[in-house]
N, C-alpha and C positions, 0 to 999 in steps of 0.2 A: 504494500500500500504506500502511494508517495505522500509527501506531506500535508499538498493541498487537501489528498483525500482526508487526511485525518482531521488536517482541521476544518473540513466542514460537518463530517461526522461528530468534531465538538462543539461546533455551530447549533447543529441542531438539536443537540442533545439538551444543548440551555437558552433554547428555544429565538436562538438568530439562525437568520436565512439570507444567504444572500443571492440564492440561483433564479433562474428564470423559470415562470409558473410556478415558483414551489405553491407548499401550504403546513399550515401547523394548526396545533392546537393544545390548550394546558389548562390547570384550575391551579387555584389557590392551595397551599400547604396548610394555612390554617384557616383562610376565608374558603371553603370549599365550595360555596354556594355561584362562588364569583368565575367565570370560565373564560378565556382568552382565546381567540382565534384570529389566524390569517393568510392574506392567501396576494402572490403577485403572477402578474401577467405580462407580458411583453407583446408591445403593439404590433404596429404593421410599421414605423417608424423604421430606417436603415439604423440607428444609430442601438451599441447591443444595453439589456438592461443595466439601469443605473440605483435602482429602488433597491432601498437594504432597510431590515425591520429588525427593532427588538423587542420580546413579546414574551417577559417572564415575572416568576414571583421572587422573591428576594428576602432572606430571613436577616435581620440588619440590626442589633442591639434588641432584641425580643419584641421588632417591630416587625410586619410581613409590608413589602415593598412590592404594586404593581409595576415592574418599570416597561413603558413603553413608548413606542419611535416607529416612528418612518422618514428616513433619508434619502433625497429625490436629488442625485446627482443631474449634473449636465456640465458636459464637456470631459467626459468620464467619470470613472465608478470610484475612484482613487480618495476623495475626501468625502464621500458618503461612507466606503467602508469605514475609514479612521473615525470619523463618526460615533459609528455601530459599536467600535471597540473601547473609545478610550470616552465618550461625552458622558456616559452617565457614572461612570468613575469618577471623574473631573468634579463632577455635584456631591456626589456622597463624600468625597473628602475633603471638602470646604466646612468649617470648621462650624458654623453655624447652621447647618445644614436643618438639625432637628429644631433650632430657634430661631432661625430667620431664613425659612426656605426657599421665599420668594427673590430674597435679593441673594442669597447662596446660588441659586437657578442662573439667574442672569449676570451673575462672576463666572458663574465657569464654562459659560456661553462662551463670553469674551475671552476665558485662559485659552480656551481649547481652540480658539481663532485663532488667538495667538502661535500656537503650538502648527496648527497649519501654514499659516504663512510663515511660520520658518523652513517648514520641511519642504518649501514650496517645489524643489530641486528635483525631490522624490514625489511628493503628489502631482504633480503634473501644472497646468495653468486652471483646471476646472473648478468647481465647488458645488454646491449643495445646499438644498433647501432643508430644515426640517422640524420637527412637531413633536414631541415631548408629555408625555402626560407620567407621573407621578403619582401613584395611588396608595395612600398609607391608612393600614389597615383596615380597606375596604371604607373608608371613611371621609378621607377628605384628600381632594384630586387637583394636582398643581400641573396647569398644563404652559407650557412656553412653547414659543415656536417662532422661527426665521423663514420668513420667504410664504410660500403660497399651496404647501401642506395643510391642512384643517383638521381641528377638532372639532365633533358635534354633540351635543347630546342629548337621548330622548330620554324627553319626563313627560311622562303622562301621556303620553303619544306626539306631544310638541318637541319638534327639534329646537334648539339652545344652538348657539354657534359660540366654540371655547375658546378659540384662536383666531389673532388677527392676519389676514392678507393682506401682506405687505406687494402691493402695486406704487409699477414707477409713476401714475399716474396720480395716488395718493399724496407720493413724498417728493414730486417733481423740485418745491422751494428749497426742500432740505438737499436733494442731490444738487439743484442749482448753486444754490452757497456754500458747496464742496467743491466748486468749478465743473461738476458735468452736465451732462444734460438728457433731457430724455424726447425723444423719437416718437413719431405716430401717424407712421407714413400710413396712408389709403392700402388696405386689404391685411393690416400686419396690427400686432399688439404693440403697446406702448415701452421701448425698451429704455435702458440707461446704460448712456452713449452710443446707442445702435445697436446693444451685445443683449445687453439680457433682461430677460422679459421679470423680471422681480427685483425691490430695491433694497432687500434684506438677504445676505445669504453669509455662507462660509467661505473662505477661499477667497478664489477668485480674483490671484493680487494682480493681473495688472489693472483691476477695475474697482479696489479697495479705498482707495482714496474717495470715493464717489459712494462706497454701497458703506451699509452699517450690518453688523453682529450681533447689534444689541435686541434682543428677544421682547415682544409683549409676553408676558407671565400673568395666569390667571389662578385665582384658587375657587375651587366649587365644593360643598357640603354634598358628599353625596346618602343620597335618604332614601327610602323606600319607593317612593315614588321614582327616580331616577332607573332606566329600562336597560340602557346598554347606551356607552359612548363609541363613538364611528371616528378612526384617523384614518385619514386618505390623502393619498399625492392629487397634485391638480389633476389627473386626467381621468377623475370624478367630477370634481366641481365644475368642472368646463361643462359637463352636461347636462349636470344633475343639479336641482337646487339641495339645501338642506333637507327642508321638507321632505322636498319627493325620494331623497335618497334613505331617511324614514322610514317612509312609509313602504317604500319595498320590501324591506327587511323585516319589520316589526314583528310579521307573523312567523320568523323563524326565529326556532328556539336554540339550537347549535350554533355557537358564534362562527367558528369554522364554516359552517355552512352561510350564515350569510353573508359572511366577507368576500365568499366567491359567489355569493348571487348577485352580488353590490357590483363584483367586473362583469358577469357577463349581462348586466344589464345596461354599464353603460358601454358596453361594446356594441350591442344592437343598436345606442343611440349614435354610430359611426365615429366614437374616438378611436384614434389610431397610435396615440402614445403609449408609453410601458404605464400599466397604474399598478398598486399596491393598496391595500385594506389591510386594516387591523381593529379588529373589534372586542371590546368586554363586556361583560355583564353578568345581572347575579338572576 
């Protein structure tokens, strides 16, 4: 067996993926009620999958930790895996983590930026979107995120939207008063500097001067009423609203299972990009 193999065989075993079409699925060690699934797909796009997911439970100080992610490279796979491996490390050992989680979230945002654009040599020129949710003891759910991955979730049959879309359209004044600029040529989405279509992401030094790292971080109570939270790469949202991505799902009960109802639903609505799902609930 060579080493890749192994190390994906340990990939999956602690419930990362990083292959094309996988899927998974897992429960909690001591939240057992709580089950975690997901599932990616690769588009019709030339360019090969970039989507890399973490989808595990975490025994952490006699606390149980949901940790979950989806990482939406582009311009290669290279800083979504780094990602996968070292971001929610980076959070758990920030020093205030258990007391000030919100602002612990968006320090190690920024270390772990940090950390990529040094290695820039070895990760290549690309970077990565991604979306973050933090689930401690099935109770209370800290979700951050860069770039144009989302969080949603359903209460009571109404979708919630947990994370912000970061669009060059949004933060145009902010990228302008970094000196860039952002684009919106006729048939095309609005980029910054011509390159890239979000104004939050990792990586991506030679356009770093222009884009920011720094994460919206939300925190949500989760109660009884809360059904199942939905992370997904854009190339859901491009088709799907919150709602109606929903209301697709609601009536299945295997997270695993509707995380791949979620792709091949918006498949039939002709996206042609790689997407990824990841879904919980109790």
């Amino acid at each position: 067996m060579t080493g890749r193999e192994i190390l994906q065989k340990m990939k999956v075993k602690v419930g990362l993926s990083s292959s094309t079409a996988d899927t998974g699925k897992g429960k909690g060690k001591i939240m057992k009620h709580i089950t975690h699934g997901y599932h990616l797909a690769k588009g019709k796009s030339n360019h090969p999958m970039e989507d890399y997911v973490v989808s595990e439970f975490k025994k952490v100080h006699d606390h149980e930790l949901g940790l979950f992610a989806i990482f939406d490279g582009h311009l290669g796979h290279d800083v979504a895996n780094y990602l996968q491996t070292h971001l929610f490390d980076n959070i758990l050992k920030e020093h205030d983590f258990w007391t000030e989680t919100e602002s612990a979230i968006r320090r190690a945002y920024r270390t772990t930026d940090a950390e990529i654009l040094e290695k820039a040599f070895d990760l290549g020129k690309g970077g990565s979107t991604a979306v973050t949710a933090i689930l401690i003891n099935g109770q209370k759910l800290i979700v951050g995120n860069v770039g144009d991955s989302r969080a949603v979730l359903c209460k009571n049959g109404v979708a919630k939207q947990l994370s912000v879309d970061h669009e060059p359209s949004k933060e145009k004044k902010l990228i302008e008063s970094r000196g860039g600029f952002v684009s919106n040529l006729p048939g095309d989405v609005p980029r910054v500097d011509g390159q890239l279509a979000v104004a939050r992401a990792f990586g991506d030094k030679s356009l770093k001067i222009h884009l920011s790292s720094d994460p919206d971080v939300t925190a949500e109570t989760i109660d009884d009423n809360a059904e199942f939270i939905i992370l997904a790469s854009d190339g859901i949202w491009k088709v799907m609203s919150n709602q109606q991505a929903v209301d697709s799902i609601k009536h299945i009960k295997d997270a695993q299972s509707a995380a791949k109802h979620l792709i091949e639903e918006a498949v039939t609505r002709k996206k042609a990009d790689s997407i990824c799902t990841l879904l919980f609930k109790s």
